[in-house]
C-alpha positions as CSV (number, residue, x, y, z in Angstrom):
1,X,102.6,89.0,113.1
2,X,104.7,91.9,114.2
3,X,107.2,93.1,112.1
4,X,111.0,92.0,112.4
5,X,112.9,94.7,115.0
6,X,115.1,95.4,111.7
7,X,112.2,95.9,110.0
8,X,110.5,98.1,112.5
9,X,113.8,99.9,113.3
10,X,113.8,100.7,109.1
11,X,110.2,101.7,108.9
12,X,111.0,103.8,112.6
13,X,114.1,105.7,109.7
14,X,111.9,106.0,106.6
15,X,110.3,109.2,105.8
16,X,106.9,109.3,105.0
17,X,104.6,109.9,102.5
18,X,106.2,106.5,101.3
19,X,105.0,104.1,98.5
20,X,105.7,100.6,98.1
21,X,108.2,101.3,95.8
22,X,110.2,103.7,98.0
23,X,109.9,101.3,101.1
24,X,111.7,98.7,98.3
25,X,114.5,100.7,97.5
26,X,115.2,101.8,100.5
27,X,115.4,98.0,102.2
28,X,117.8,97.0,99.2
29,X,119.8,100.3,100.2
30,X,120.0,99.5,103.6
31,X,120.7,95.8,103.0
32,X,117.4,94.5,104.7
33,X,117.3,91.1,105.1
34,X,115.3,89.3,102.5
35,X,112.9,88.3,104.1
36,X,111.8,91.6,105.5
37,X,111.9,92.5,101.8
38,X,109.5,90.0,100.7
39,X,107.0,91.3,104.0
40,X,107.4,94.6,102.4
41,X,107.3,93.3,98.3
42,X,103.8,91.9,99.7
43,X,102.3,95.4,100.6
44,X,99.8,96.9,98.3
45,X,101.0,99.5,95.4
46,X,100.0,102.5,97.2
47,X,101.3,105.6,99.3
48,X,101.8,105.1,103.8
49,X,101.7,108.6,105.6
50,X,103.2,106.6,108.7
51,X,105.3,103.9,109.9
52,X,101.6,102.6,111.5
53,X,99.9,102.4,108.4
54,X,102.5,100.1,106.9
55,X,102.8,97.9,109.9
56,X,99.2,97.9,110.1
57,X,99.5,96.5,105.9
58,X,101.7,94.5,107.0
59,X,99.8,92.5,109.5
60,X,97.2,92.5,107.3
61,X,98.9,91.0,104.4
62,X,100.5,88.6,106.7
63,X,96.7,87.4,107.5
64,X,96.1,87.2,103.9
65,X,98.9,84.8,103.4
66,X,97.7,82.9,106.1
67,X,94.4,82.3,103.9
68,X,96.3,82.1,100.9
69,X,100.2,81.4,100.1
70,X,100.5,83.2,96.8
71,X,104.0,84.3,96.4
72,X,104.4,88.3,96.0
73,X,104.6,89.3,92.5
74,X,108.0,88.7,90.7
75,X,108.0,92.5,89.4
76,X,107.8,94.1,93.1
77,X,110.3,91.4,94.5
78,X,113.1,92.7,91.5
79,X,112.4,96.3,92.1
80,X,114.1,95.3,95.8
């Protein structure tokens, strides 16, 4: 599943490297809506160079809920 148009337009304004944490604080700065803050909250702890890489994460976490619906943990979802 591609990512929202907010979404994309945000990740299109980040600046990257970016980790998971960064991608969170910046979505609750820019008032993302929250369900593009639970796509992101889903994304393994780790550092994007690129706006592809975490699109690409994205889609891939989106195919792992498809297998398994395990909400994203409770501690990434309140650093947003």
């Amino acid at each position: 599943m591609a990512p929202s148009p907010t979404l994309d337009r945000f990740l299109a304004g980040m600046e990257y490297p970016a980790t998971r944490d960064d991608l969170l604080r910046e979505a609750a700065r820019d008032g993302l809506p929250s369900s593009d803050v639970h796509a992101l909250a889903a994304l393994a702890d780790q550092s994007y160079g690129a706006r592809w890489m975490v699109r690409r994460a994205l889609a891939s976490a989106d195919r792992v809920r498809e297998t398994d619906p395990t909400p994203a943990p409770a501690a990434a979802l309140a650093a947003a």
